[in-house]
C-alpha positions as CSV (number, residue, x, y, z in Angstrom):
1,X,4.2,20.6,-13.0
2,X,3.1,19.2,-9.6
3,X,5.8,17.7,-7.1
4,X,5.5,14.1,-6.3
5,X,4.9,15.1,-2.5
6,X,1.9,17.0,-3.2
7,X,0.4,14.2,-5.2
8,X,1.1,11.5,-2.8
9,X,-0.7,13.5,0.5
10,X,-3.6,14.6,-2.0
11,X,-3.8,10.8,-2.6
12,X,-3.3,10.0,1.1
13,X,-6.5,13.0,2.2
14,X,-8.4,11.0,-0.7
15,X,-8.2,7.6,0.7
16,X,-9.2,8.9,4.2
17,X,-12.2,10.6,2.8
18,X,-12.9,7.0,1.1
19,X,-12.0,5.7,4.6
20,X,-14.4,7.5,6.5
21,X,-16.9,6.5,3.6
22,X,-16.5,2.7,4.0
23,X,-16.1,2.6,7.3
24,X,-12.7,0.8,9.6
25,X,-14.3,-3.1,8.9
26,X,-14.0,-2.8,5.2
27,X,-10.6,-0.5,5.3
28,X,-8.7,-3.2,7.2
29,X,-9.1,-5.5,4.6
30,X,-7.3,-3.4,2.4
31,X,-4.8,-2.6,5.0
32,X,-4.2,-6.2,4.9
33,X,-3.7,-6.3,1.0
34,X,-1.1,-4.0,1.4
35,X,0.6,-6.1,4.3
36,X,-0.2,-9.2,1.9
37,X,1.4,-7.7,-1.4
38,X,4.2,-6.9,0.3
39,X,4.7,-10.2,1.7
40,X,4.3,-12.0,-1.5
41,X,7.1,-9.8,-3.1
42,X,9.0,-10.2,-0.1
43,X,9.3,-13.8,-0.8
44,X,9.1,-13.8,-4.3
45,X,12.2,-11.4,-4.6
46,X,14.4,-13.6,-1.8
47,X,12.8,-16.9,-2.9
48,X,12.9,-17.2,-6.5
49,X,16.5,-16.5,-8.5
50,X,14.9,-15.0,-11.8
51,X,13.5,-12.0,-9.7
52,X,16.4,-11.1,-8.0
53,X,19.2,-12.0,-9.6
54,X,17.9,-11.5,-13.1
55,X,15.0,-8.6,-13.0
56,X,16.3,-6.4,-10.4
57,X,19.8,-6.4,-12.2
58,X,18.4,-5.9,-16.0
59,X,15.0,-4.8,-16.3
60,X,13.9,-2.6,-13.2
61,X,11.0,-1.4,-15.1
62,X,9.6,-5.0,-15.5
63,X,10.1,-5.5,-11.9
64,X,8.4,-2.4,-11.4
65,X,5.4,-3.6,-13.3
66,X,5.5,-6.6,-11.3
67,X,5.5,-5.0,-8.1
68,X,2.7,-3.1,-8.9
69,X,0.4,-5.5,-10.6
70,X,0.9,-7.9,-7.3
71,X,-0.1,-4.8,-5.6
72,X,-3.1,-3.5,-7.6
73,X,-4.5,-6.5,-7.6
74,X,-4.3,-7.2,-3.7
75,X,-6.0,-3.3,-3.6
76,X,-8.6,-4.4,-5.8
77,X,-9.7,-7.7,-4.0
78,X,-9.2,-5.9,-0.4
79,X,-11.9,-3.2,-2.1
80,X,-14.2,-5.6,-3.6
81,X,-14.4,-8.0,-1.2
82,X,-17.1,-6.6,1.0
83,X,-19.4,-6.4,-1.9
84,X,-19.8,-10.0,-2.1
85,X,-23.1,-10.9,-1.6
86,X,-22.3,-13.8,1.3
87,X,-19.6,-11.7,3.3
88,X,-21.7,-8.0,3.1
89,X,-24.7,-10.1,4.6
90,X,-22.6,-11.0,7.7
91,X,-23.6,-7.7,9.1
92,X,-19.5,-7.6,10.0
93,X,-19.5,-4.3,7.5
94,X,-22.6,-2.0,8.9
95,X,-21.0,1.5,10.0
96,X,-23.2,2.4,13.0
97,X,-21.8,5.1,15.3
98,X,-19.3,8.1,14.5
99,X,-16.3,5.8,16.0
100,X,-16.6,3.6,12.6
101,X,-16.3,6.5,10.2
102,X,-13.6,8.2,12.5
103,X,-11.9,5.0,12.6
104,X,-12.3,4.7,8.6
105,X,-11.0,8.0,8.1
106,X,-7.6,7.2,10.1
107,X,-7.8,3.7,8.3
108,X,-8.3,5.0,4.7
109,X,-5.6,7.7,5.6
110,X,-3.2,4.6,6.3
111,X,-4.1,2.9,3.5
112,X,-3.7,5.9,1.0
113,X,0.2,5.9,2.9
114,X,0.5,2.6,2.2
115,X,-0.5,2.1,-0.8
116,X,0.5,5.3,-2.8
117,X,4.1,4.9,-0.5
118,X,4.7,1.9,-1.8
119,X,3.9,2.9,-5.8
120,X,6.2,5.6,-4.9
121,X,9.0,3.3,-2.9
122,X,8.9,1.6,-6.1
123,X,9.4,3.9,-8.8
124,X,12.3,5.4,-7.1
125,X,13.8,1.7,-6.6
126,X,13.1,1.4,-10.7
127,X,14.4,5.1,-11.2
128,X,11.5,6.9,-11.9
129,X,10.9,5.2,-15.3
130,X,8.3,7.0,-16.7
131,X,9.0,10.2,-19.3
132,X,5.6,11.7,-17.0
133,X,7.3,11.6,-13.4
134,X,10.8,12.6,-12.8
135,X,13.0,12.3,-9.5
136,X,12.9,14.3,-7.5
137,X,15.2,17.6,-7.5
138,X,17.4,17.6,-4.3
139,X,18.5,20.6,-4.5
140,X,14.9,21.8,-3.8
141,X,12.9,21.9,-0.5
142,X,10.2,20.2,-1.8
143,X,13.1,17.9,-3.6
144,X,14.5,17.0,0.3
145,X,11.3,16.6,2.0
146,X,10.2,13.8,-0.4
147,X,14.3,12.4,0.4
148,X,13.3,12.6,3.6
149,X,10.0,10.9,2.9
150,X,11.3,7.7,0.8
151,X,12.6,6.7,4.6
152,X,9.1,6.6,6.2
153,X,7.8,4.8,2.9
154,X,5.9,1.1,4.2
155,X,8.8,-0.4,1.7
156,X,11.2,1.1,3.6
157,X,10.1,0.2,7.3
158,X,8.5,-3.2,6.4
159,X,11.1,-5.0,5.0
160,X,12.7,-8.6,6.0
161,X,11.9,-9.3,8.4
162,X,9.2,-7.1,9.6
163,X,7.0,-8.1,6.9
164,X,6.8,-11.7,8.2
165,X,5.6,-10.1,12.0
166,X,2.7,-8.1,10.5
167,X,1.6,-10.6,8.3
168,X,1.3,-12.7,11.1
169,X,0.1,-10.1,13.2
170,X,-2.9,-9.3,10.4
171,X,-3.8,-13.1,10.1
172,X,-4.6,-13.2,14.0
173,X,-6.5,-9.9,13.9
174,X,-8.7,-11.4,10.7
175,X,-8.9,-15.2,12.7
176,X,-10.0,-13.0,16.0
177,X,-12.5,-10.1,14.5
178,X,-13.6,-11.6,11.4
179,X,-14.2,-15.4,11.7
């Protein structure tokens, strides 16, 4: 058995390597799926009564699913995006100097965090549903440090309404760098 800590940092050292693969232009965009997903639960869990009043309260495994679907499939588009043949021909993607892949590292390190952090976030808000993954013991070190963890999580820090300043904050950077 493998703790969830060491998964979640092989993850993160995985995503950088991608990162520094892809370069900081095409990592952003997946930074701002992240930002995005978030967001859209955000609003979809204050906004609409049958999410929080019914699926947080009954089924936390469907609202688990749901949280991660919205999520995987933000990942996805943020991933594949650059690959379409009209926005890879703006030249916007090239990595030309060290600086990019350095900057892709850091990037694809933050987007490991974010994304695997937020998986994690929520299977502990949907208590760890699975048969395959189990809480966390806290009467272990390793048990504490991923207590410790959950409160650096981007769930966690980017809640209401922080969420709704770095989704604005993302939009600018995309209307200024990208268009």
């Amino acid at each position: 058995m493998i703790s969830i800590n060491a998964v979640f940092w092989i993850f993160v050292s995985l995503f950088a390597l991608i990162g520094g693969v892809r370069g900081w232009a095409r990592e952003i965009l997946v930074t701002f799926g992240v930002i995005l997903s978030m967001f859209i639960m955000t609003v979809l869990e204050r906004f609409v009564p049958f999410i929080n009043n019914t699926l947080a309260i009954t089924a936390p495994t469907e609202l688990f699913w749901l949280r991660a679907v919205v999520l995987a499939l933000l990942v996805f588009f943020g991933y594949q995006t650059p690959n379409l043949p009209r926005i890879a021909a703006s030249g916007r993607f090239v990595r030309e100097r060290l600086q990019d892949v350095l900057l892709g590292f850091f990037l694809g390190a933050v987007n490991g965090f974010m994304i695997w952090g937020t998986v994690w976030f929520y299977l502990d808000n949907a208590n760890y549903p699975f048969d395959i993954i189990v809480r966390p013991d806290a009467t272990t070190v390793m048990g504490q440090a991923a207590e410790r963890l959950m409160n650096f999580l981007p769930p966690a820090w980017l809640g209401s309404p922080a969420i709704y300043f770095a989704v604005a904050i993302a939009f600018v950077f995309v209307m200024v760098v990208f268009i």
